[in-house]
KEVEX-835579 format. One record per residue (C-alpha): residue number from 0; z negated, y negated, x. Coordinates in pm, 1 decimal, padded with zeros to 6 digits, always signed. Layout:
N
{NUM {Z Y X}}
...
This chain:
437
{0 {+03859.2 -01825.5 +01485.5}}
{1 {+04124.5 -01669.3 +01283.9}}
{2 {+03939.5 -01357.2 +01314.3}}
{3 {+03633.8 -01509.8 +01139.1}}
{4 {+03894.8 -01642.9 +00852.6}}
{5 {+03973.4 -01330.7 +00776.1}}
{6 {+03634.9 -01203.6 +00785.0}}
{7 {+03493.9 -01500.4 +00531.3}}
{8 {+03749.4 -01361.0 +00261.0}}
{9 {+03707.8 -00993.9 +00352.0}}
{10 {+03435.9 -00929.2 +00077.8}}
{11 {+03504.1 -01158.8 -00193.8}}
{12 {+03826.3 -01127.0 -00393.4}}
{13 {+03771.2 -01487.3 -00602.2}}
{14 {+03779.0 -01643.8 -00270.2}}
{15 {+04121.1 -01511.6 -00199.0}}
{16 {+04213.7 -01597.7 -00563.6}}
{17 {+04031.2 -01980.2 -00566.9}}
{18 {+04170.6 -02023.1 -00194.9}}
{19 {+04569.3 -01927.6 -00213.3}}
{20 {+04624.2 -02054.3 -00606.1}}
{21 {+04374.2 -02338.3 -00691.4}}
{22 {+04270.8 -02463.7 -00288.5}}
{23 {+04584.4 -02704.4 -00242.5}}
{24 {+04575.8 -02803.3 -00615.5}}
{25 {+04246.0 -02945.1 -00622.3}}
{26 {+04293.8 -03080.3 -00301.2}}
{27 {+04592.2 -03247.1 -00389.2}}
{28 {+04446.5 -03402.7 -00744.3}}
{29 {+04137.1 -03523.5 -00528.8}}
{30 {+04376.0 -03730.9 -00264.0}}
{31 {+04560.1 -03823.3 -00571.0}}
{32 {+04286.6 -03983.3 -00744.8}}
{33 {+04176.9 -04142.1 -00393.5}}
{34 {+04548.0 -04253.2 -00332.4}}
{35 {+04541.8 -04442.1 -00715.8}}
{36 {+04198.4 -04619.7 -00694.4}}
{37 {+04442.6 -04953.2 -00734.5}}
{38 {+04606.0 -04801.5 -01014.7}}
{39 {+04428.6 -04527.4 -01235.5}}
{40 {+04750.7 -04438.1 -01421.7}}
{41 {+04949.6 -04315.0 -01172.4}}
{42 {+04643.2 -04104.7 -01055.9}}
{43 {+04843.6 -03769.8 -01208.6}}
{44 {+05161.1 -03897.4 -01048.5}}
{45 {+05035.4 -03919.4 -00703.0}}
{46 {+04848.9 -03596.7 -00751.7}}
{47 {+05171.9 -03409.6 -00843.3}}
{48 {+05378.1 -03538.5 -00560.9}}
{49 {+05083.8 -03425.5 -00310.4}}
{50 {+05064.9 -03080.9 -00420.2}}
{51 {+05402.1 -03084.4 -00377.2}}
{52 {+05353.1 -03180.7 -00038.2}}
{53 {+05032.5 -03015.4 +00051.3}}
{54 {+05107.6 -02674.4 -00102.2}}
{55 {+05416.5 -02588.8 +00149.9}}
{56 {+05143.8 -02697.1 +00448.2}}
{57 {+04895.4 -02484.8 +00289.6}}
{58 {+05123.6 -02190.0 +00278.3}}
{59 {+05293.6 -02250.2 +00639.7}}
{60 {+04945.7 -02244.2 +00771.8}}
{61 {+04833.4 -01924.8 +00638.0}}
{62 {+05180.1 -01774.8 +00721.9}}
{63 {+05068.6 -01857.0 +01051.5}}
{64 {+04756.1 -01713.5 +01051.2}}
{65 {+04860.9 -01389.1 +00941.2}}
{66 {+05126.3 -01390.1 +01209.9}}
{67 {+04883.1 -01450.0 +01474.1}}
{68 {+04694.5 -01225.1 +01330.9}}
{69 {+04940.8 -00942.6 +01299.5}}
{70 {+05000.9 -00941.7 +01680.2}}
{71 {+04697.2 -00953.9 +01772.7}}
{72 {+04590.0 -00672.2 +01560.6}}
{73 {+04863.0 -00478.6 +01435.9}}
{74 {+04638.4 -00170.1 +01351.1}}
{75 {+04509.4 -00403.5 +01068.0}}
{76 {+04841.9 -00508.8 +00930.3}}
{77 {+04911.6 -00083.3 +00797.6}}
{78 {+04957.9 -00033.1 +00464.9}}
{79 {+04609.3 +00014.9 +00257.5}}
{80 {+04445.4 -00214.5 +00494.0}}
{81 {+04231.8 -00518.4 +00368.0}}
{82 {+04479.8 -00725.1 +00583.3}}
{83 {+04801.0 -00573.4 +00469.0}}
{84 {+04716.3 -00664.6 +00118.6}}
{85 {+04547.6 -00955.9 +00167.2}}
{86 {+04908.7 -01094.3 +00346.5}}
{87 {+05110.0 -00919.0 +00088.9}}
{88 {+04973.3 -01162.9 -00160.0}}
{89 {+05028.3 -01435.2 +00052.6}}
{90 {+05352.1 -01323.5 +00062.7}}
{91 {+05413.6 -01297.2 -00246.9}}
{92 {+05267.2 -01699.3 -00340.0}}
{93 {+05492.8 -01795.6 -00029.1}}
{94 {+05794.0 -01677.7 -00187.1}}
{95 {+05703.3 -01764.3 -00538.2}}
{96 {+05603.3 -02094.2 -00496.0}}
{97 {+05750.6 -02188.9 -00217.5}}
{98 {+06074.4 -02152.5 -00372.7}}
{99 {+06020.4 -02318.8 -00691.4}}
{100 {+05847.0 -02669.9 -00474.2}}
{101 {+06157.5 -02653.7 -00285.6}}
{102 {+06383.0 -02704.3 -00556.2}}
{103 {+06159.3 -02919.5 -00713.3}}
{104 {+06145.1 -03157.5 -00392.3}}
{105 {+06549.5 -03124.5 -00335.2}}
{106 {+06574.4 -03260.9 -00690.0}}
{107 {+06332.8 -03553.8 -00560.4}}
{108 {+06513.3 -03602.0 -00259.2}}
{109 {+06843.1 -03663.2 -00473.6}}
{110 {+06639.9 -03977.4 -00601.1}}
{111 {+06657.6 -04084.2 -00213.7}}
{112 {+07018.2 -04050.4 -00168.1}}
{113 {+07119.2 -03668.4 -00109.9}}
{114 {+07380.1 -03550.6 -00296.6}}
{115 {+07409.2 -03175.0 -00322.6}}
{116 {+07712.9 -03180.3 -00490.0}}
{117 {+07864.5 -03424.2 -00278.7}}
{118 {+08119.3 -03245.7 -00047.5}}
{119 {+08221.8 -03539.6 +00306.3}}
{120 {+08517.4 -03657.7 +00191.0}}
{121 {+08354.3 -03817.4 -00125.2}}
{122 {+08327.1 -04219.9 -00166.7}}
{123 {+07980.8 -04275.9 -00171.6}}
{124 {+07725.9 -04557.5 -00195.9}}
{125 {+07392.8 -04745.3 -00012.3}}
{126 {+07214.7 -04499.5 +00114.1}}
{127 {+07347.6 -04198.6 -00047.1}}
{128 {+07443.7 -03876.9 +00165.7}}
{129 {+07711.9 -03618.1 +00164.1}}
{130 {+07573.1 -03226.4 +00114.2}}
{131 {+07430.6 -03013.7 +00441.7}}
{132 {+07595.3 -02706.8 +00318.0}}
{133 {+08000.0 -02737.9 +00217.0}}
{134 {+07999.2 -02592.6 -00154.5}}
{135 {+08280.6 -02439.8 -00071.0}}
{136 {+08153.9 -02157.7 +00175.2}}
{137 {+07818.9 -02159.2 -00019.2}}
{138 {+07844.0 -01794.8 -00127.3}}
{139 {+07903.1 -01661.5 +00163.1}}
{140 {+07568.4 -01831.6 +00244.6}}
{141 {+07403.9 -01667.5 -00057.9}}
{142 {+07514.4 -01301.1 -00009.6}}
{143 {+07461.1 -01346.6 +00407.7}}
{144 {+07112.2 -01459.2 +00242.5}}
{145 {+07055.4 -01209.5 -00007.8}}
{146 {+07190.1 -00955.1 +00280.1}}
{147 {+06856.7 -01053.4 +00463.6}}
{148 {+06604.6 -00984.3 +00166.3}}
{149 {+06737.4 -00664.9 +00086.8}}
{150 {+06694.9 -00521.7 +00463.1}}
{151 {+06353.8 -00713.7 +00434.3}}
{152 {+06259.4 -00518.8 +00104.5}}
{153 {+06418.6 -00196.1 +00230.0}}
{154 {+06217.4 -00186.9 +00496.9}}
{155 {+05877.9 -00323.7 +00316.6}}
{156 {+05882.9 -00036.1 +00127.7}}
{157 {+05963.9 +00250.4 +00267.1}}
{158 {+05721.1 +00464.4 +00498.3}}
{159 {+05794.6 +00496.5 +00908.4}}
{160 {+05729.5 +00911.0 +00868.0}}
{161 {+05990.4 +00919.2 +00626.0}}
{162 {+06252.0 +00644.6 +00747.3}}
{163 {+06537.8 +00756.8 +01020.2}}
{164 {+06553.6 +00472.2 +01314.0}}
{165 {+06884.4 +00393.7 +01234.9}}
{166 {+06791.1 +00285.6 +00888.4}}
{167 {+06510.2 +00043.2 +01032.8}}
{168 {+06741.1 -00083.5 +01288.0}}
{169 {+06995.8 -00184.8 +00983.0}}
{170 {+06755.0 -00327.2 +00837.1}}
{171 {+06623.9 -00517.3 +01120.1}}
{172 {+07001.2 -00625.7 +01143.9}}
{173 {+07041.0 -00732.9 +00816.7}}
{174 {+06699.3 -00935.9 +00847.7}}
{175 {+06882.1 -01066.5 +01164.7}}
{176 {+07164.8 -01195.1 +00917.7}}
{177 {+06952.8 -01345.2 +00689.3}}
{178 {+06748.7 -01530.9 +00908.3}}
{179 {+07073.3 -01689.8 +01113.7}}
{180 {+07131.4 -01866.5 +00781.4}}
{181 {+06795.2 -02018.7 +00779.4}}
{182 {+06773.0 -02147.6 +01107.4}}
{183 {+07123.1 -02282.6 +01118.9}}
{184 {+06969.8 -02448.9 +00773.1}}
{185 {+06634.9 -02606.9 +00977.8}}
{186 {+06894.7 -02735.4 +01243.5}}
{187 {+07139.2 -02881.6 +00999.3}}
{188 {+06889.7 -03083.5 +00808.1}}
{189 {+06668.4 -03174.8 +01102.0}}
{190 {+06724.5 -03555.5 +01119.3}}
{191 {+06594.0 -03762.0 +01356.9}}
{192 {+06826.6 -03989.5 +01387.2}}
{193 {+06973.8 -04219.4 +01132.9}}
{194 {+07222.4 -04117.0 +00895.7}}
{195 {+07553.6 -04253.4 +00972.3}}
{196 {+07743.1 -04459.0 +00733.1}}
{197 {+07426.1 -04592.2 +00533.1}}
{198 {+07393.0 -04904.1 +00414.2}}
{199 {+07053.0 -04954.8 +00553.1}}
{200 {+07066.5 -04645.1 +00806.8}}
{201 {+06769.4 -04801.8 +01024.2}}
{202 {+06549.7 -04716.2 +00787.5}}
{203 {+06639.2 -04442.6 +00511.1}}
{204 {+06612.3 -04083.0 +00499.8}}
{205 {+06379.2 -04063.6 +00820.8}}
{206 {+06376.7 -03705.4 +00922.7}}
{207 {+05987.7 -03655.1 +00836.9}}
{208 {+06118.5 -03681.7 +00433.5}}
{209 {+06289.7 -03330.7 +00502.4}}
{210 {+05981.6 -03130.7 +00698.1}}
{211 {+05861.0 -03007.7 +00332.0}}
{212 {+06239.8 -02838.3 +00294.1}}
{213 {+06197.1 -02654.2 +00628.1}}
{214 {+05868.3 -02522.5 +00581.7}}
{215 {+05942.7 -02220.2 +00334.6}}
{216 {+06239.8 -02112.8 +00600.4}}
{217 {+05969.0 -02118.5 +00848.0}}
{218 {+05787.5 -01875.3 +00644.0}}
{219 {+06054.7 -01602.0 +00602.3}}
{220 {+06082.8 -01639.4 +00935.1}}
{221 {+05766.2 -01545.8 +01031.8}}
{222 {+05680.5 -01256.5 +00740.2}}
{223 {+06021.5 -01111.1 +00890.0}}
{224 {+05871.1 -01064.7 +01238.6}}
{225 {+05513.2 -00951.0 +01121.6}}
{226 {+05713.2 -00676.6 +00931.4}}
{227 {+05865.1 -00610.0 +01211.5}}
{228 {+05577.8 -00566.4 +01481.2}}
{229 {+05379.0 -00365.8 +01180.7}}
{230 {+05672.7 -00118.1 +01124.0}}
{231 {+05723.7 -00080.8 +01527.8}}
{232 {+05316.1 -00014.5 +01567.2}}
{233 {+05335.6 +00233.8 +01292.7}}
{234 {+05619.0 +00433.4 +01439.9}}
{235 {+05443.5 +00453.9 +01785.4}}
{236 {+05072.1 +00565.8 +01560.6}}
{237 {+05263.0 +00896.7 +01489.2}}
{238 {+05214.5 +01122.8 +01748.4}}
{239 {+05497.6 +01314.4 +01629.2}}
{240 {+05770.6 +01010.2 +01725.0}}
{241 {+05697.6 +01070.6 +02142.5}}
{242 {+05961.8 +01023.1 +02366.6}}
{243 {+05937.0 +01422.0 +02466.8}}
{244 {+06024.0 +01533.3 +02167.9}}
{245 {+06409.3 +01395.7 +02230.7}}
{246 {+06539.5 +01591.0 +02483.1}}
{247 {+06927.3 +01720.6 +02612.4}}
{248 {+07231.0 +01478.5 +02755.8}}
{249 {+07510.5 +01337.1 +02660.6}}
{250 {+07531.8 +01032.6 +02491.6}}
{251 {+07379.4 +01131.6 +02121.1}}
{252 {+07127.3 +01202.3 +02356.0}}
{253 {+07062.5 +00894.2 +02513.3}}
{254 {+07129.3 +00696.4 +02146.7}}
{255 {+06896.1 +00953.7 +01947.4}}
{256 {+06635.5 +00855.8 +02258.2}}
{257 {+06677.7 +00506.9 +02247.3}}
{258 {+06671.7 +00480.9 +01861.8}}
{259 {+06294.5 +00690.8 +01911.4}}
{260 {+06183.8 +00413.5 +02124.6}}
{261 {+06073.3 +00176.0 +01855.9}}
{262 {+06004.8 -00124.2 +02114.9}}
{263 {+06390.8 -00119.0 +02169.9}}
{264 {+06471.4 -00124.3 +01795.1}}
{265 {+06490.5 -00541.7 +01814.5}}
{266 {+06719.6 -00544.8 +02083.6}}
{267 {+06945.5 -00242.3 +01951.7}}
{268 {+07001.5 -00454.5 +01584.1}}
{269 {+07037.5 -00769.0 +01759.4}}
{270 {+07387.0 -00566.7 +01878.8}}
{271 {+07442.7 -00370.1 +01580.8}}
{272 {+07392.8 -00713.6 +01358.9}}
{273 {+07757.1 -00746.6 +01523.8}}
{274 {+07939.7 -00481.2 +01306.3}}
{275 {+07739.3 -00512.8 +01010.5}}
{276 {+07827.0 -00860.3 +01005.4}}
{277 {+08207.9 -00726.3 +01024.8}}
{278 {+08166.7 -00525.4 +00726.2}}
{279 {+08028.0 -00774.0 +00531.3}}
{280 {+08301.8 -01048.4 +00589.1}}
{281 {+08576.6 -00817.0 +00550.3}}
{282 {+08395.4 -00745.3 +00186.9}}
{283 {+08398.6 -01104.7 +00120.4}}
{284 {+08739.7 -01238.5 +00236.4}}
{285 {+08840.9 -00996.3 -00085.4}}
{286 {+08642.3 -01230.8 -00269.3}}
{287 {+08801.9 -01533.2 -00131.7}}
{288 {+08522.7 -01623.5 +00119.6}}
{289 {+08738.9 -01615.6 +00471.6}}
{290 {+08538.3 -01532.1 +00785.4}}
{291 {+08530.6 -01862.2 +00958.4}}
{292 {+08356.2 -02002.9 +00582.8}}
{293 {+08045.7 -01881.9 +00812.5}}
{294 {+08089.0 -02150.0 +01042.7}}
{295 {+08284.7 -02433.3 +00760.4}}
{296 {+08005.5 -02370.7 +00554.9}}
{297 {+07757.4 -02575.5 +00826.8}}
{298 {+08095.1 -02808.2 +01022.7}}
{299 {+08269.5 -02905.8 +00670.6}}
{300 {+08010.5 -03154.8 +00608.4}}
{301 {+07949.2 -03527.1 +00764.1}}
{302 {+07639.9 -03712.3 +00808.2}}
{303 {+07382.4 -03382.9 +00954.7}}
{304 {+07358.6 -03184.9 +01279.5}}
{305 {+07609.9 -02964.4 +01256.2}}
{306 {+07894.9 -03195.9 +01061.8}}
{307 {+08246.2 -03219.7 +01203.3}}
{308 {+08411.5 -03420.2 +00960.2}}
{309 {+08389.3 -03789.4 +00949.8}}
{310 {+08287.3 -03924.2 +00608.3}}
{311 {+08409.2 -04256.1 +00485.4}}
{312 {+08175.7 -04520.3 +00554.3}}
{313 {+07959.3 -04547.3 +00226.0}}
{314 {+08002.2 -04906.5 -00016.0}}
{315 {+07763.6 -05137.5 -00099.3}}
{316 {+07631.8 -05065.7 -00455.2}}
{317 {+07510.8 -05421.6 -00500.9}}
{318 {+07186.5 -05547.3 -00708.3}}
{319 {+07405.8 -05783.4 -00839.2}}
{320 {+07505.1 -05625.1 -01178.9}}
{321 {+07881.6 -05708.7 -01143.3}}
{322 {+07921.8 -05502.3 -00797.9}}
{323 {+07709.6 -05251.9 -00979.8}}
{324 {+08005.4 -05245.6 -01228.9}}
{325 {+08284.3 -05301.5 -01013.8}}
{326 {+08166.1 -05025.7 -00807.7}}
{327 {+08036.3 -04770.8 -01086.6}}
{328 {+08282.8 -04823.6 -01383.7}}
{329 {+08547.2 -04592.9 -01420.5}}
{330 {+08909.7 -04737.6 -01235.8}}
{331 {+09104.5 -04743.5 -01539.4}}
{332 {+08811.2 -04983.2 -01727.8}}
{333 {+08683.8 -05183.5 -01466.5}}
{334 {+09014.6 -05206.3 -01241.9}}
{335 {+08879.1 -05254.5 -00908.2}}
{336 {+09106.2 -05445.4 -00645.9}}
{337 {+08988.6 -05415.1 -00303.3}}
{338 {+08721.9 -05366.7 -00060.3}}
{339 {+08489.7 -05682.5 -00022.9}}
{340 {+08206.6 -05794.6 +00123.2}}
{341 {+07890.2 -05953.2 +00025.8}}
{342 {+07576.1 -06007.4 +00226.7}}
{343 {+07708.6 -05852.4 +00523.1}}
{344 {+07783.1 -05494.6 +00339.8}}
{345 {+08105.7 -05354.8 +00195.2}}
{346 {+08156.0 -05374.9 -00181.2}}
{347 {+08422.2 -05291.3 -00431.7}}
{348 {+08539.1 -05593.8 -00652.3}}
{349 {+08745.2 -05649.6 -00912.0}}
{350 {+08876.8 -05926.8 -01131.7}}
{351 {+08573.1 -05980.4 -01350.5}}
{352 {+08350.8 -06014.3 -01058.5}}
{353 {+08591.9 -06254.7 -00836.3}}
{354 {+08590.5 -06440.1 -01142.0}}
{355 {+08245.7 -06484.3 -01191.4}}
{356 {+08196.1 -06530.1 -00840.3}}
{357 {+08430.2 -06839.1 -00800.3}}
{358 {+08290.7 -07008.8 -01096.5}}
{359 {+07937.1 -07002.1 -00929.9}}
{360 {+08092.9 -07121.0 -00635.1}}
{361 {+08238.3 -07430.0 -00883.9}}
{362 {+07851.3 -07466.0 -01036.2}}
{363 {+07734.5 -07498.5 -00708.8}}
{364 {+08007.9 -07755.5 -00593.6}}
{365 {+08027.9 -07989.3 -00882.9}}
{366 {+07653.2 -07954.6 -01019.3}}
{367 {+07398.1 -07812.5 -00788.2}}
{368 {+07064.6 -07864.0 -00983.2}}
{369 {+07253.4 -07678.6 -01283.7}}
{370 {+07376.4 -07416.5 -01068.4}}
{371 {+06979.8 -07392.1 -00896.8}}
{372 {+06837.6 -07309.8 -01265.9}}
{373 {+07132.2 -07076.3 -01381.9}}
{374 {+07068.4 -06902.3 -01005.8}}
{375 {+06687.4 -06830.3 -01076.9}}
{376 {+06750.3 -06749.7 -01446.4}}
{377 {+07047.9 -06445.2 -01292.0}}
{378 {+06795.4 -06354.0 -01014.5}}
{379 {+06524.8 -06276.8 -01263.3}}
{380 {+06707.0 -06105.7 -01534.4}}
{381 {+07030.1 -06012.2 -01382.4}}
{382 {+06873.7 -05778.5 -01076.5}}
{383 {+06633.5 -05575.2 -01337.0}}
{384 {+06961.7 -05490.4 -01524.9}}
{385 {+07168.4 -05373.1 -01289.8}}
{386 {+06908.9 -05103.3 -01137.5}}
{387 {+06957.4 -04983.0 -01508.7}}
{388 {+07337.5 -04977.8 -01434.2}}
{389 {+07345.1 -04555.9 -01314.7}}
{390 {+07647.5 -04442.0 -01502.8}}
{391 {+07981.7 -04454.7 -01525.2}}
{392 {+07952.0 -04550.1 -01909.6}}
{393 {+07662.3 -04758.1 -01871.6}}
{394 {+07900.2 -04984.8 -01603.0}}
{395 {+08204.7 -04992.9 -01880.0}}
{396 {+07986.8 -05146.1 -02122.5}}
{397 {+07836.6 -05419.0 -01922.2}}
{398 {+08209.3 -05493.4 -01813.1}}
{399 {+08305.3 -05510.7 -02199.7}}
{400 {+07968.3 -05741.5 -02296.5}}
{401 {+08094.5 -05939.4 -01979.6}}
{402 {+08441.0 -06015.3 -02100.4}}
{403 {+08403.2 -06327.4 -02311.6}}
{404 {+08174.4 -06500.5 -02022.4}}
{405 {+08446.9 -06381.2 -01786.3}}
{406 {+08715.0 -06618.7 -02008.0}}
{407 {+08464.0 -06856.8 -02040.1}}
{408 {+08452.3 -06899.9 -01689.5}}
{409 {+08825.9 -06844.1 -01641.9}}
{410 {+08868.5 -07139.4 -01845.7}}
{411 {+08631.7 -07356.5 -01665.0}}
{412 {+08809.9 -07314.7 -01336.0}}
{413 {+09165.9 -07378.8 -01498.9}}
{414 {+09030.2 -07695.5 -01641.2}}
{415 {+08810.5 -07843.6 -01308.4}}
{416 {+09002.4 -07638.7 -00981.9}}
{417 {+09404.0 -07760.7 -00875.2}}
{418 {+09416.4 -07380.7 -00741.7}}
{419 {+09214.8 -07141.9 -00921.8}}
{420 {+09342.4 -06892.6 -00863.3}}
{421 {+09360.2 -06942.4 -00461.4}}
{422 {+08991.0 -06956.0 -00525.2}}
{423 {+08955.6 -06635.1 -00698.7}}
{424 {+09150.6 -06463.4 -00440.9}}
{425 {+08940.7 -06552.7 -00139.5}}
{426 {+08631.8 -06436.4 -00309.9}}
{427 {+08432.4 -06231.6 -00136.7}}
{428 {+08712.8 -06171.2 +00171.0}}
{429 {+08545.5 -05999.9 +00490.3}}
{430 {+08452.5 -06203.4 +00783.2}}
{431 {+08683.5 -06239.9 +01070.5}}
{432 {+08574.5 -06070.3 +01412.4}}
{433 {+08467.9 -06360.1 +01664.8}}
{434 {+08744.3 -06384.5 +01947.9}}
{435 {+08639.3 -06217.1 +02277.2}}
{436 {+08588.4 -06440.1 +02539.8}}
């Protein structure tokens, strides 16, 4: 099958072209306009959020193919082969693209709740979530990163008649490095079950909304081993790399005959992926970046697979526009008091809103159908504003506007409760636990 696939696009370059660039495109902008029959206008919306789901698939299943292919027939993979550049340029589209629809859907996925910047002890709110890589070990993920490419690249281009085994094997290593990083990325983000903390953790960020994330990692991974097998079969296609041609004792002997034995070469950088490793921290603890920020840089974070630390649980950042400010206003403007709780869910309140709150609670006392039409008239208008509420600034402004209705209703209680301000004070108070019996 695969064999055939490669066969189809063997003679005709604007295949290749029409296939890897404009294939997933079209195919996305077709589902998109099938997805908005209800709704023509969002028929460019849906079409851009499927390419940038259908382009990483697209790309994970040719990196496949060429793997499979690769091992199957490594004589094909050599450089000036059909194959070889017929992958490179896959290669070079995985890479490309695949990195810039990754950022692209991280940025979307920050519309979901994940906050990048977000290290675990951070206050946050609903369904938001803390960062999967601490920020503060996050160059010693970089370099251990950019370690990996530059063994990868080392290796891409140099020639097996010209390259001394130990300098593939550090390479290999330093692939090795770089790949570590990914996979302990794949595991750290692979959710499956909910996020704890959440507001509504039943339900949000289900583990399927990260898949597009893990499918350029996947990729590396597999272009590192296909350049791999391809350099180890064109080692052993020179006759002049035999085994016999190694010969003597002693142990240069038996390392200079080992390193000739290119079928050994993953095993020997899996150990020498050890020192280099060494080296490489010992570089970067002069930069500040300790060894164990190898380890912090996956355990100093709550909420994913690999978190140690316990984050605190996250507060309710209420629909109702006054929890929205309470909650989102800067302290010194909004002065929150406590922790509350509304609905079930933990909220921050603060004067204005236990104010407001308690004269409701009067409305509804004294005058019921009054307080039934000034009820639908909040729940129509008041919900729409508060999803506008996003900022700090935006919250210190709606507490200012607020103010006057706040005395208004301050002034109401005074003149119709004998304790007002008991009232006020028991606003929004957390549930006791039922007694075990």
């Amino acid at each position: 099958m695969i064999d055939k696939i490669i066969e189809y696009f063997k003679n005709n370059k604007k295949r290749v072209i029409l296939t890897i660039i404009f294939g997933p495109a079209l195919l996305a902008l077709v589902l998109g306009c099938v997805t908005s029959l209800f709704d023509p206008r969002d028929a460019l919306y849906y079409s851009i959020v499927l390419m940038c789901l259908t382009y990483p698939v697209f790309l994970f299943i040719l990196n496949i193919i060429a793997f499979v292919h690769t091992i199957k027939h490594p004589e094909r993979s050599l450089p000036g082969t059909y194959e070889s550049k017929l992958f490179g340029i896959a290669d070079l589209v995985t890479v490309s693209v695949g990195m810039l629809l990754s950022v692209f859907y991280a940025s979307m996925l920050t519309v979901v709740g994940i906050q990048w910047d977000a290290q675990w002890d951070k206050q946050l709110h609903n369904s938001e979530v803390h960062q999967p890589i601490w920020t503060g070990a996050l160059p010693t993920v970089i370099i251990l990163l950019v370690i990996g490419v530059i063994g990868y690249l080392v290796l891409l281009n140099r020639k097996m008649s010209e390259t001394p085994p130990l300098v593939t094997v550090l390479c290999i290593a330093a692939m090795y490095i770089g790949a570590t990083q990914i996979v302990l990325f794949v595991i750290q983000i692979f959710k499956i079950m909910p996020f704890e903390g959440l507001v509504y953790s039943s339900s949000d960020l289900p583990f399927v909304m990260m898949i597009p994330l893990m499918e350029l990692p996947f990729c590396c991974i597999t272009m590192a081993a296909r350049l791999i097998i391809r350099k180890i079969y064109e080692w052993n296609a020179n006759e002049e790399h035999s085994r016999e041609n190694y010969t003597g004792k002693g142990i240069i002997s038996a390392l200079n005959r080992m390193l000739g034995r290119a079928s050994s070469w993953p095993v020997i950088a899996l150990i020498a992926m050890l020192p280099l490793m060494g080296v490489i921290l010992l570089i970067l603890s002069l930069f500040g970046q300790y060894p164990d920020h190898v380890i912090r840089a996956w355990t100093e974070t709550a909420q994913w697979n690999l978190s140690k630390m316990q984050a605190p649980p996250n507060v309710q950042f209420d629909e109702h526009y006054l929890c929205t400010v309470a909650a989102g206003g800067h302290e010194k403007i909004v002065k929150p008091i406590r922790m509350g709780e509304r609905h079930g869910h933990r909220i921050v309140v603060n004067r204005q809103l236990l104010v407001a709150n308690a004269f409701e609670q009067i409305l509804e006392e004294k005058t019921p159908k009054m307080h039934r039409v000034i009820r639908d008239f909040y729940d129509k208008h008041g919900y729409p504003i508060a999803k506008h509420i996003r900022t700090k600034l935006s919250a210190d402004i709606v507490y200012f506007v607020m103010k006057p209705l706040e005395i208004v209703f301050l002034a109401v209680l005074y003149l119709t409760d004998t304790a007002p301000e008991n009232r006020i004070a028991t606003q929004y108070m957390p549930s006791k636990p039922k007694a075990a019996r």
